[in-house]
BAMAR-774240 format. One record per residue (C-alpha): x, y, z. Coordinates in pm, 1 decimal. Layout:
<sites>
- X, Y, Z
...
</sites>
This chain:
<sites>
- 5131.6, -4178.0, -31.3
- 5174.6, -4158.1, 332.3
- 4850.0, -4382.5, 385.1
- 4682.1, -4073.5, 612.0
- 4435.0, -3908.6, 339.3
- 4150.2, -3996.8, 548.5
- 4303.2, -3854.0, 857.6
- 4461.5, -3536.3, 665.5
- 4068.4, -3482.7, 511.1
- 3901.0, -3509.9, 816.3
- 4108.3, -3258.0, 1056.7
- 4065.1, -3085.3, 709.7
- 3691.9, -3106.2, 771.4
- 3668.6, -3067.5, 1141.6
- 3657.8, -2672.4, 1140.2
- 3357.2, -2648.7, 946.8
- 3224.8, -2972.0, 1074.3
- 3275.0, -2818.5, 1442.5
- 3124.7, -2474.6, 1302.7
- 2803.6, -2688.4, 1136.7
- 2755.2, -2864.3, 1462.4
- 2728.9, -2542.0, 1640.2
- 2568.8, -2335.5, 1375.8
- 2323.1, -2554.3, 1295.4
- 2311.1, -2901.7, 1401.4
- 2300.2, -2802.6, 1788.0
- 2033.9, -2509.4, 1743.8
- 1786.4, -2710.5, 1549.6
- 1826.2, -2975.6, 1808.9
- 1773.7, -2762.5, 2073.1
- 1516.5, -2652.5, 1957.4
- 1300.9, -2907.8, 1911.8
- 1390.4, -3046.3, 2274.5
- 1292.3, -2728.1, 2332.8
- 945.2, -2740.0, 2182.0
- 815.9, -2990.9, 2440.4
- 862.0, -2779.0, 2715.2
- 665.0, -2595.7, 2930.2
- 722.7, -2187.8, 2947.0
- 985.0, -2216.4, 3260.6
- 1186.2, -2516.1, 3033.1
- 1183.3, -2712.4, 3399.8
- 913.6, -2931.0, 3295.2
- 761.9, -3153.2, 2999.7
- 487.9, -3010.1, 2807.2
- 398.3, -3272.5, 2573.9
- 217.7, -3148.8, 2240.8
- 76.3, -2835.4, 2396.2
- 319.4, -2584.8, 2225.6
- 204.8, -2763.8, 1869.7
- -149.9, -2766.3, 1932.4
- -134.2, -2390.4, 1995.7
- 11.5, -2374.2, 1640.2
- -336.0, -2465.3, 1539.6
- -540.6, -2267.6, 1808.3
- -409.2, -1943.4, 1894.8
- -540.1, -1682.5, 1698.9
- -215.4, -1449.7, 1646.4
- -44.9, -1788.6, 1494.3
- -343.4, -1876.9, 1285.4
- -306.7, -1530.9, 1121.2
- 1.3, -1571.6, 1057.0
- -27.2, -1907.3, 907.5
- -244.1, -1710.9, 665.0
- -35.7, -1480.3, 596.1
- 231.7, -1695.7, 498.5
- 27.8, -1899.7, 256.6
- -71.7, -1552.6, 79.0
- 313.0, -1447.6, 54.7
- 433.9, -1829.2, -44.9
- 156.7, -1749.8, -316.7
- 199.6, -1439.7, -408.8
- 557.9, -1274.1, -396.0
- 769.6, -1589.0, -580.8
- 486.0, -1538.5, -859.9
- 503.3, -1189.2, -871.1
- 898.6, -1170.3, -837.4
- 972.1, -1470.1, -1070.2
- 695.7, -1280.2, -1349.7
- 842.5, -952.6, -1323.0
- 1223.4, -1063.8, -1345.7
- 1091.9, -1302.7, -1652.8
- 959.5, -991.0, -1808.6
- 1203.3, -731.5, -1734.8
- 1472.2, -1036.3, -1876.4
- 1246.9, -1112.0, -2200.4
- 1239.4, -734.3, -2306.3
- 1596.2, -588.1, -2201.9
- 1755.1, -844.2, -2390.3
- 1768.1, -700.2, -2717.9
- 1769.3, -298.5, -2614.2
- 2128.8, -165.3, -2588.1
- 2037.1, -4.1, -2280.1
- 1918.3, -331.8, -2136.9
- 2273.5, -371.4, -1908.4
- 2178.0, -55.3, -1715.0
- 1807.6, -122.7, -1668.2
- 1908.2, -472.9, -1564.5
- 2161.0, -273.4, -1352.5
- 1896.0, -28.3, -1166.7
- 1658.0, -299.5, -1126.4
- 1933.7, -535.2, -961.7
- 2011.3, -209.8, -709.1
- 1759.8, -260.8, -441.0
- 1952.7, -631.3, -359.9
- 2259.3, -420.9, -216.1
- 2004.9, -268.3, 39.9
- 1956.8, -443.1, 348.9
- 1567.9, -582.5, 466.7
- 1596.1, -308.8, 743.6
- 1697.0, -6.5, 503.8
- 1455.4, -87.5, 305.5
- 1156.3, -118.0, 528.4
- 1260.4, 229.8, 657.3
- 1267.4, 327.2, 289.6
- 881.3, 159.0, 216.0
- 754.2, 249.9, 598.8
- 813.2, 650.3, 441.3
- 670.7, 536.6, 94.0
- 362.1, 432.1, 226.7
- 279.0, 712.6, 474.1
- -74.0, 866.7, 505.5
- 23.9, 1211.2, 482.7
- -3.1, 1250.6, 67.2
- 303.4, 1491.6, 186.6
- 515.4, 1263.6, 295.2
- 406.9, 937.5, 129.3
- 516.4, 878.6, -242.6
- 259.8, 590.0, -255.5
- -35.8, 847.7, -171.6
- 94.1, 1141.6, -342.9
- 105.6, 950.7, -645.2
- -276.2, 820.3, -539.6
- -412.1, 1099.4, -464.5
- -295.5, 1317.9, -743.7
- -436.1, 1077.4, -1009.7
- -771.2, 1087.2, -813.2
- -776.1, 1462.7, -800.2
- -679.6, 1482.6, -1170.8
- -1060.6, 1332.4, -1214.2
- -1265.5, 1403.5, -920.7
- -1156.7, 1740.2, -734.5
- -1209.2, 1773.1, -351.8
- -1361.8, 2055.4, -213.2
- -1190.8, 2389.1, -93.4
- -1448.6, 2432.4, 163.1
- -1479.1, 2099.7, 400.7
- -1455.8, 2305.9, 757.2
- -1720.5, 2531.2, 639.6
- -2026.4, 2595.1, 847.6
- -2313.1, 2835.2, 915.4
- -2195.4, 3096.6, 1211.8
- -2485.7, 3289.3, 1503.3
- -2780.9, 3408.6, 1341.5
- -2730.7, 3217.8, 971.5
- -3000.2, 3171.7, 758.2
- -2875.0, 2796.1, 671.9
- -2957.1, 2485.6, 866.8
- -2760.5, 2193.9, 830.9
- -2931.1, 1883.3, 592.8
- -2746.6, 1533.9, 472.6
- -2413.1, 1715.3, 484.5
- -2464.3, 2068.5, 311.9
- -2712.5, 2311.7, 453.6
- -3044.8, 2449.8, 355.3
- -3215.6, 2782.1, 402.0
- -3451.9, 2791.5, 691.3
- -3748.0, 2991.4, 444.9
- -3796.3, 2987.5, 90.9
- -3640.6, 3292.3, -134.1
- -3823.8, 3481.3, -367.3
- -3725.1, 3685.0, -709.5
- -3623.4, 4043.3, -681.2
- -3470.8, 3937.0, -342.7
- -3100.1, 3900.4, -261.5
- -3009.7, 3660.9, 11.8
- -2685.1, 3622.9, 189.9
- -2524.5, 3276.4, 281.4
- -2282.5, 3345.7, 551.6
- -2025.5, 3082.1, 641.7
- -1732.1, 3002.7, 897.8
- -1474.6, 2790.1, 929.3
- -1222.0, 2843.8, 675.2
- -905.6, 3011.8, 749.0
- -818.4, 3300.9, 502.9
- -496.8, 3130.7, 429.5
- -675.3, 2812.2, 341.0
- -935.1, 3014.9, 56.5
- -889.4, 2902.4, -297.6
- -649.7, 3118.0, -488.8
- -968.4, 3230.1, -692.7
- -1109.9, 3357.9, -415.1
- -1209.5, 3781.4, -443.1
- -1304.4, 4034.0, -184.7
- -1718.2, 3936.9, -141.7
- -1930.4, 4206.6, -231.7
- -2296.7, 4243.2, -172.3
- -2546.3, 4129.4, -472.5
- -2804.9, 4385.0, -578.9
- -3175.8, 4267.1, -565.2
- -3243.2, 4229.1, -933.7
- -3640.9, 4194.8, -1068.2
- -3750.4, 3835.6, -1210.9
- -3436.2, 3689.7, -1031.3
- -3273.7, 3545.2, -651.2
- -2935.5, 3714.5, -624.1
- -2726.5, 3649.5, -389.7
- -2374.2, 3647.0, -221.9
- -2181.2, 3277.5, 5.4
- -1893.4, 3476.6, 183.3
- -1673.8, 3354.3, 479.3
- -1822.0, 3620.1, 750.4
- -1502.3, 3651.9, 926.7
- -1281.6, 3951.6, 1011.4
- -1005.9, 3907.6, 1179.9
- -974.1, 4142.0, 1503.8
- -1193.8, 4148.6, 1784.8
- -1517.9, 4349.0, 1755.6
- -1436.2, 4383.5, 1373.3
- -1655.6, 4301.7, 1127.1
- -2051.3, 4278.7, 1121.5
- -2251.0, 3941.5, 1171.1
- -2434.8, 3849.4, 832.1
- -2335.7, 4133.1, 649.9
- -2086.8, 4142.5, 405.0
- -1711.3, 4353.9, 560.4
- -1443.7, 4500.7, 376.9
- -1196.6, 4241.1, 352.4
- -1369.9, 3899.8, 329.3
- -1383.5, 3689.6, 89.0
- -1609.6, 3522.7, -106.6
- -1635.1, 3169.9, -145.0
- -1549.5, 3101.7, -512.3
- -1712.9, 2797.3, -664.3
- -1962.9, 2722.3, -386.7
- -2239.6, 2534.2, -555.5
- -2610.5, 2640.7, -502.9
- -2883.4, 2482.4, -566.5
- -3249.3, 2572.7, -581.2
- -3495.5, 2290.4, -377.7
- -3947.6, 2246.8, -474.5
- -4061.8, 1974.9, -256.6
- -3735.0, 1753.7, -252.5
- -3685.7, 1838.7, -635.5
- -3363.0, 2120.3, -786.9
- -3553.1, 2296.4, -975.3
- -3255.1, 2572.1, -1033.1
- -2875.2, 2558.0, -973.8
- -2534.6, 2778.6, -950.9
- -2218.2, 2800.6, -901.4
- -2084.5, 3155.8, -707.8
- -1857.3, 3367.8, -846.0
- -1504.8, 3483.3, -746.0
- -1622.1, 3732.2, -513.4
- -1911.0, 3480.8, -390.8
- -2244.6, 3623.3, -605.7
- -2515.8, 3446.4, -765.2
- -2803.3, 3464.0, -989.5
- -3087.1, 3180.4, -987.4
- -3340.7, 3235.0, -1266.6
- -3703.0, 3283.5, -1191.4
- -3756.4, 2907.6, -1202.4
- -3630.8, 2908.0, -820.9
- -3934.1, 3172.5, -688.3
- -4061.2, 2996.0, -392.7
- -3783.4, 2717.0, -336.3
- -3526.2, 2658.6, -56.6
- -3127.4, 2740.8, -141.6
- -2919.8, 2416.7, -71.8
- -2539.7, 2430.2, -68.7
- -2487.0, 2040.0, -122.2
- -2276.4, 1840.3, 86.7
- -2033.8, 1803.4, -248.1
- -1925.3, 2203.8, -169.9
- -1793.4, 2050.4, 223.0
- -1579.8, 1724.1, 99.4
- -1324.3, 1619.1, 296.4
- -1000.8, 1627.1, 84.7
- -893.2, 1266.8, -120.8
- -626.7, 1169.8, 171.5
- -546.6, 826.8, -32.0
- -505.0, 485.8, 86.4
- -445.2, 363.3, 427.2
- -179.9, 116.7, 289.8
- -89.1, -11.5, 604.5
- -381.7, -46.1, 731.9
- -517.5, -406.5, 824.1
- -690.3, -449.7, 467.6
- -382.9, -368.3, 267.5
- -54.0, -371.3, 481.7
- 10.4, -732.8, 369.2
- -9.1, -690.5, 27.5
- 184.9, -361.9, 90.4
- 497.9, -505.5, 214.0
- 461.0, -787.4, -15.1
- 549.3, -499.8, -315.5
- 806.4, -410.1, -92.0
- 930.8, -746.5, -73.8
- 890.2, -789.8, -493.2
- 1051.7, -436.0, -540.1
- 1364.4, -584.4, -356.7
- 1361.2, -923.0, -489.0
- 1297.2, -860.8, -888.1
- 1603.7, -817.3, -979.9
- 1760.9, -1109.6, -804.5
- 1505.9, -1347.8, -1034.8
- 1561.5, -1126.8, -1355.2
- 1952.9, -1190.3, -1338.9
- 1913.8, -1574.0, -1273.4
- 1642.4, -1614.5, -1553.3
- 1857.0, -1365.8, -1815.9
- 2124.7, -1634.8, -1729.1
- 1903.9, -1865.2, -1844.8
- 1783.3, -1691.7, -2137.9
- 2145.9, -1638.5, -2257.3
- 2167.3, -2043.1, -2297.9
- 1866.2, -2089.6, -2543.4
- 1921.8, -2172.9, -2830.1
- 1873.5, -1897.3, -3052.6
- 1834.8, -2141.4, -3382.2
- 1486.0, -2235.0, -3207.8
- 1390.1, -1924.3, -3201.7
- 1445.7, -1808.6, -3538.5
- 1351.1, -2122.6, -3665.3
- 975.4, -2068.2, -3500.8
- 981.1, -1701.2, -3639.5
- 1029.1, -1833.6, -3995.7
- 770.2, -2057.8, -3921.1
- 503.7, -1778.5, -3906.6
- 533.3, -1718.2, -3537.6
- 453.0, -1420.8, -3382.7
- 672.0, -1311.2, -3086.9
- 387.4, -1402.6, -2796.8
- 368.5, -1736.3, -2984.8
- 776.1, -1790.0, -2948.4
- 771.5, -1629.4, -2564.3
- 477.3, -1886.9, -2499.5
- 570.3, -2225.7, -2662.9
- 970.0, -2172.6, -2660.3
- 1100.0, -1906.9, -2455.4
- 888.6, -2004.7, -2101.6
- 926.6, -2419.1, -2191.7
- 1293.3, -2394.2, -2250.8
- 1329.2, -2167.6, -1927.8
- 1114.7, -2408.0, -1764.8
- 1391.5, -2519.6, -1480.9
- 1514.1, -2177.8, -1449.0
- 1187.1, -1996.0, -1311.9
- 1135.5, -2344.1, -1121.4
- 1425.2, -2274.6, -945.4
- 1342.9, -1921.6, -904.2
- 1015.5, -1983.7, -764.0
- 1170.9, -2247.9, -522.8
- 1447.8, -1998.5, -347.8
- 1188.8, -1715.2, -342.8
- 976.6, -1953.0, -159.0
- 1190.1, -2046.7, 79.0
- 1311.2, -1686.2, 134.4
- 975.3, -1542.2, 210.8
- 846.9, -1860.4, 431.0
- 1137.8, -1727.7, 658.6
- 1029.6, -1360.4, 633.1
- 1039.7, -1131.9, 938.9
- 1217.8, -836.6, 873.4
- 1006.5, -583.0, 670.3
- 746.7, -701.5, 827.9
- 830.5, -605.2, 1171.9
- 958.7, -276.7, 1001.9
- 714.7, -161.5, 771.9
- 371.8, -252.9, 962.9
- 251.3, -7.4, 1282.2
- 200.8, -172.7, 1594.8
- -177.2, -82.9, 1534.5
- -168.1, -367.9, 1247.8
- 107.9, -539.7, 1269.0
- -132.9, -799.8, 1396.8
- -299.3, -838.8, 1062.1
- 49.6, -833.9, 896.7
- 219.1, -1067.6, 1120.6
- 396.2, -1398.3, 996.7
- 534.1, -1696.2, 1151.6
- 907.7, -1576.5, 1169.7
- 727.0, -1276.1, 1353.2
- 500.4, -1479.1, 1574.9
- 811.3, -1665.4, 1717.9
- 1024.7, -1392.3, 1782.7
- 685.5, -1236.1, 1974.6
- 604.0, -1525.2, 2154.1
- 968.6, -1622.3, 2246.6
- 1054.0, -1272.6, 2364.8
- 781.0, -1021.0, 2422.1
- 535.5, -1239.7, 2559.6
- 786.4, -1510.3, 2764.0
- 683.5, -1858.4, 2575.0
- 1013.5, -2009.7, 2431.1
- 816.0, -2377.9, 2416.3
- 541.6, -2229.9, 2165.2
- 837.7, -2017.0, 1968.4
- 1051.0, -2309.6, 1898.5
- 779.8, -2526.2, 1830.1
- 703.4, -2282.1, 1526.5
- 1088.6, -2293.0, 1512.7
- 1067.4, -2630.9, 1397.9
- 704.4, -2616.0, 1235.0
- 942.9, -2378.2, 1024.3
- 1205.0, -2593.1, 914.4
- 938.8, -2853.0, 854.7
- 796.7, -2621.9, 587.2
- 1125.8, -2496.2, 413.9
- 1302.8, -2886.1, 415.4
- 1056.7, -2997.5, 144.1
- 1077.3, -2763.8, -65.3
- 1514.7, -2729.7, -11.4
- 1477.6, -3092.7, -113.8
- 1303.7, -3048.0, -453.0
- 1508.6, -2730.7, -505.0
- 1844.8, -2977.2, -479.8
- 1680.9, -3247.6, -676.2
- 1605.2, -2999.8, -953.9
- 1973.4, -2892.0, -940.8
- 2131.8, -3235.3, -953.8
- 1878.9, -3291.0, -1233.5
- 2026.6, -3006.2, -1453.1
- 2379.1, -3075.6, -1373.5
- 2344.4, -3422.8, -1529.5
- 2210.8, -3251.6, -1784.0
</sites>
C-alpha cells in the first residue's frame, strides 16, 4: 500500500542477513583465503597446505577414518532406528521404549564421551564393556587362581614352557612335595584348606602343591609343609615319559595327590594352564578397536534420533497395503522387505544423508573417548584441524581441511535438499 514492501522486507532481513554474513559467509571466506597461506599468514603458500592433505600421514589416517564412519555409523544408526521403529509399533509399551531409546539425544557429545571413556575402561572393575566381556568368557573358560605362582630356594621344580617340571623322576611308594610362592594368602581360592603332608602309599606317587609361606620372619620351614599354609586347591599335575602324560591330577583342597602306578619313573609337570594370567578383556581403545568403539558410542547416541524420523514415516504408510499383501499370503519379512523398506524408501534416505553429514563433521567423542596413546589411530579430520591449527601452530594446513570439509558435506547437503523439495511436491 505504501509502495515500500521491498524496503520494509529487507531491513526485515538485514539482522539475519548481517548475522549470516558473519556467522558464516565471512568464516568460510576466510578461511579459504586462509588456506593459501603460509604458517605465519604473512606470505602466499600456494597449494602446499592441500597437497599435505594428501601426504601427511596424521591426515591420511584420518581421511580413513572418516570413510569408515561415513560407512559405517549412518548404516548402523539408520538400521537400528528402522528396527527398533518396525517392532515398537504395535507393542503398547512401544511409546516408552521409543522414549528410553530417544534419551541419550538430550546428552551432550562431551557427557557422553565421559560416560563411554568409563564404559570402555580396562579395569573389568570399572569398565561395563569388559565386565560384561570378561564374565561371559569366564562363564566358559576359567582363568587360573594361581598366575604369580613360582618355585621358592631349594624347590624341586624347574621352570618349562610356562609351568614347571620336577628336576628327577618320582617313583611309587614315594610322596613328593611341590612347594610354591607367590600367591598372597588373601588372593587363595576360597576352596583352599590348611596343606597337610601326603603319606607315602605302596603302588602309588602321593603327594602335596602348597604355597610354602608363613608369614613372620624366621617362621615357617623351607619345603616342608607349616601349620597354617595352604594348599593349592585345583593345581593340575601331570605325569611326563619321554615328552608323553602318561598320568594326570588335579590336588585336593588341602593340596594332596595320588598318581596311579602308571606314573613310576616319569617327571611331575604342573602345566602352564595352572599359572594363567586372568581374562582382563578387550583393549577397546586400543589402536585396533578404538574406532569402531566410539563409533557404538556415536550409534548409541544417534539411534534414536533415526528411529523417531523413520516411525514418522512409518505412521504415513498406508496400512491398506499392508494388509492387502498379508491377505495375499505374505509373511511379515516378505511385507517389511517389498513394502515397508520401499515405501520408507525417502525416509531412511534422508536419514542416512543427515547422519552423514553429522559424522563427516565429527570431533567431539573422539577427542574425548580415545587416550592420547591412540588417539592417533582414532583421529578424524575435524580432529586433525583443530590439532594442526592449534597444538602444532599450522592455521594454512587446518583451514585448508576447513574447506576440504565443506567440500565434502556441500554435496551431499545438496542431494539431502533436493530429496526434500522432491517430497514436498509430493
Amino acid at each position: 500500500m505504501t509502495g515500500t514492501r521491498r524496503t520494509v522486507a529487507a531491513l526485515f532481513l538485514l539482522p539475519a542477513l548481517v548475522l549470516l554474513g558473519a556467522l558464516v559467509v565471512y568464516p568460510i571466506g576466510y578461511s579459504v583465503v586462509r588456506s593459501f597461506s603460509n604458517a605465519s599468514g604473512d606470505g602466499f603458500a600456494g597449494f602446499d597446505n592441500y597437497k599435505a592433505l594428501f601426504t601427511d600421514d596424521g591426515i591420511r589416517t584420518a581421511l580413513k577414518n572418516n570413510i569408515i564412519w561415513v560407512v559405517f555409523a549412518p548404516a548402523v544408526s539408520t538400521a537400528l532406528g528402522l528396527i527398533f521403529a518396525v517392532l515398537t509399533e504395535r507393542v503398547r509399551w512401544g511409546t516408552a521404549f521409543k522414549l528410553v531409546v530417544f534419551m541419550p539425544m538430550a546428552i551432550s557429545m562431551l557427557a557422553a564421551g565421559i560416560i563411554f571413556r568409563l564404559v570402555y575402561d580396562q579395569d573389568p572393575d570399572k569398565g561395563v564393556a569388559n565386565a560384561v566381556w570378561v564374565g561371559v568368557h569366564d562363564t566358559f573358560a576359567q582363568s587360573s587362581a594361581f598366575p604369580k605362582a613360582h618355585p621358592g630356594r631349594n624347590s624341586p621344580l624347574r621352570p618349562q614352557s610356562g609351568g614347571f617340571v620336577t628336576a628327577a623322576a618320582v617313583h611309587t611308594g614315594q610322596a613328593v612335595g611341590l612347594p610354591l610362592v607367590g600367591v598372597a594368602p588373601d588372593q587363595m581360592p576360597d576352596s583352599a584348606k590348611k596343606a597337610a603332608a601326603a603319606k607315602p602309599e605302596p603302588g602309588k606317587i602321593t603327594g602335596t602343591t602348597w604355597q610354602d609361606f608363613t608369614r613372620g620372619k624366621g617362621v615357617g620351614r623351607l619345603g616342608a609343609v607349616d601349620p597354617g599354609e595352604l594348599g593349592y586347591a585345583g593345581m593340575r599335575i601331570e605325569a611326563v615319559k619321554d615328552g608323553k602324560v602318561v598320568a594326570s591330577t588335579t590336588a585336593a583342597g588341602d593340596g594332596t595327590f595320588t598318581l596311579p602306578a602308571q606314573a613310576d619313573g616319569a617327571l611331575l609337570r604342573l602345566p602352564a594352564s595352572n599359572f594363567k594370567e586372568p581374562y582382563n578383556g578387550l583393549d577397546w581403545l586400543g589402536p585396533s578397536l578404538v574406532t569402531p568403539a566410539i563409533i557404538g558410542a556415536y550409534v548409541w547416541m544417534w539411534a534414536g534420533f533415526a528411529m523417531v524420523l523413520i516411525a514418522a514415516g512409518l505412521a504415513g504408510v498406508p496400512r491398506e497395503l499392508l494388509e492387502a499383501a498379508r491377505v495375499d499370503g505374505a509373511n511379515e519379512w516378505q511385507v517389511f522387505r517389498r513394502i515397508t523398506v520401499p515405501m520408507l524408501a525417502p525416509v531412511l534416505a534422508v536419514v542416512t544423508v543427515t547422519l552423514m553429514i553429522n559424522v563427516l563433521k565429527i570431533f567431539d567423542l573422539v577427542f574425548i573417548i580415545a587416550p592420547g596413546s591412540s588417539q592417533d589411530d582414532a583421529n578424524v579430520l575435524a580432529l586433525e584441524l583443530y590439532r594442526k591449527g592449534f597444538s602444532e601452530g599450522q592455521p594454512g594446513i587446518a583451514s585448508a581441511i576447513a574447506v576440504f570439509l565443506l567440500l565434502l558435506v556441500i554435496p551431499v547437503m545438496l542431494f539431502n535438499m533436493r530429496r526434500l523439495k522432491r517430497e514436498v511436491r509430493r
